[in-house]
Structure formats: structure tokens, C-alpha cells
C-alpha positions in Angstrom: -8.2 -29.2 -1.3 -9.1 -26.6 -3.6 -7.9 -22.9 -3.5 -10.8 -21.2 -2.5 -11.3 -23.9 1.0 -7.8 -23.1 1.6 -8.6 -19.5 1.9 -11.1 -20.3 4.1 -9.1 -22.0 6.2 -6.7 -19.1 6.3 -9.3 -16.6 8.1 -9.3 -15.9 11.6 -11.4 -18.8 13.5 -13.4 -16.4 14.7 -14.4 -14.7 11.7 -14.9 -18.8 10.4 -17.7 -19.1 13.6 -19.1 -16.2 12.8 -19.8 -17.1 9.4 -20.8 -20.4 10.2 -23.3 -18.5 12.8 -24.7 -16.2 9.4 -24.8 -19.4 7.1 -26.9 -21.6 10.1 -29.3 -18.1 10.6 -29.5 -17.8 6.9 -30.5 -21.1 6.0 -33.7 -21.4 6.6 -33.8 -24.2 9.4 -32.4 -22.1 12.4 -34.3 -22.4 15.5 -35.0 -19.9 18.6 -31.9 -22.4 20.9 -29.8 -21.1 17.8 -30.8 -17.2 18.0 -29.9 -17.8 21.8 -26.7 -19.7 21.3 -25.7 -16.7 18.8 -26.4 -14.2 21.2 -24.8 -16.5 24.4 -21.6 -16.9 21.7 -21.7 -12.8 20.8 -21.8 -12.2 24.5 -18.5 -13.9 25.0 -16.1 -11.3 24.2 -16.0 -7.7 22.7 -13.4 -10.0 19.8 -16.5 -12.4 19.0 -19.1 -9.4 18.8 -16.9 -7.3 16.4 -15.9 -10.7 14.3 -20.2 -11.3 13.8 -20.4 -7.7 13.0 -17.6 -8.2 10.3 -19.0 -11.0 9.1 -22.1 -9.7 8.7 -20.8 -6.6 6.5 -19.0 -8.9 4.6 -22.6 -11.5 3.8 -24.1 -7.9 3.0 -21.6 -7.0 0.7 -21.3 -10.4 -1.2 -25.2 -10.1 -1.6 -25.0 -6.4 -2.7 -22.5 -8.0 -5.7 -24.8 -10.5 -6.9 -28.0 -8.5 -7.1 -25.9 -6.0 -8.9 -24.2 -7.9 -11.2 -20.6 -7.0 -10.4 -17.8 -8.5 -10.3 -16.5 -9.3 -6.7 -13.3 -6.9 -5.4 -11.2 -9.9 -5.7 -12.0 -10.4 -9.2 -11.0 -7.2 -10.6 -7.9 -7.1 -8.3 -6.9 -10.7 -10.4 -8.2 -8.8 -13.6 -6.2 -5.3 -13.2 -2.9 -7.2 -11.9 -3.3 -9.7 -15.0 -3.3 -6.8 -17.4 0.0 -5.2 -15.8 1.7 -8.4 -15.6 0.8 -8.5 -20.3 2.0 -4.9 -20.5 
């Protein structure tokens, strides 16, 4: 298992769905059943709504970083801490 799938597996499973809902919508191939099983999964509690909406601030802000160029947060965080841990 590599580091960053064990991350993964370390989110909330909510947050996982929810992502899993974004990648399916995102991909090109979703159909109207999926749209309605989204909406029929968002509906199921106020937790599931706000986990979509999380997820989908964090897809926006992932994208934001790569047409920008930078660096993700998590990057300079490993960055900054490497250069305390030299001085």
C-alpha cells in the first residue's frame, strides 16, 4: 500500500463517497440514474450533504493549484518543516 492510499483510507467514509460521487460526475461517463442517486444519497442526511459540499471545495481547490501552478498546502507544510528540522 502506498502512503498516499493510506491517507485516503484514513478520511472520513463519508468524505471517501463523496469523492467517489465528484470523481463518477467528473469523469465524463455519468449518467442522469447517477445525478439522481447523488441527489437521493445527499438527501440522506444533513452529515452527507455537508461531506459533498466539503468535497467539492476541496476538488475546487485542487484544480485552483494545478491551473496555477502552485505547490499544494501539504507540499509547502513538508517543505517549511524540512527546513526547521536542517536549522
Amino acid at each position: 500500500m502506498t502512503k498516499r492510499s493510506h491517507q485516503v483510507d484514513h478520511l472520513d467514509p463519508l468524505i471517501r463517497e463523496a469523492l467517489s460521487w465528484i470523481t463518477r460526475l467528473k469523469s465524463g461517463e455519468a449518467t442522469l440514474a447517477d445525478a439522481e442517486q447523488l441527489m437521493d444519497w445527499r438527501g440522506r442526511s444533513t452529515a452527507h450533504e455537508h461531506a459533498f459540499r466539503d468535497a467539492v471545495k476541496c476538488w475546487r481547490a485542487i484544480g485552483q493549484a494545478l491551473a496555477t501552478g502552485r505547490p499544494a498546502l501539504a507540499s509547502r507544510r513538508r517543505r517549511a518543516s524540512k527546513s526547521k528540522a536542517r536549522a
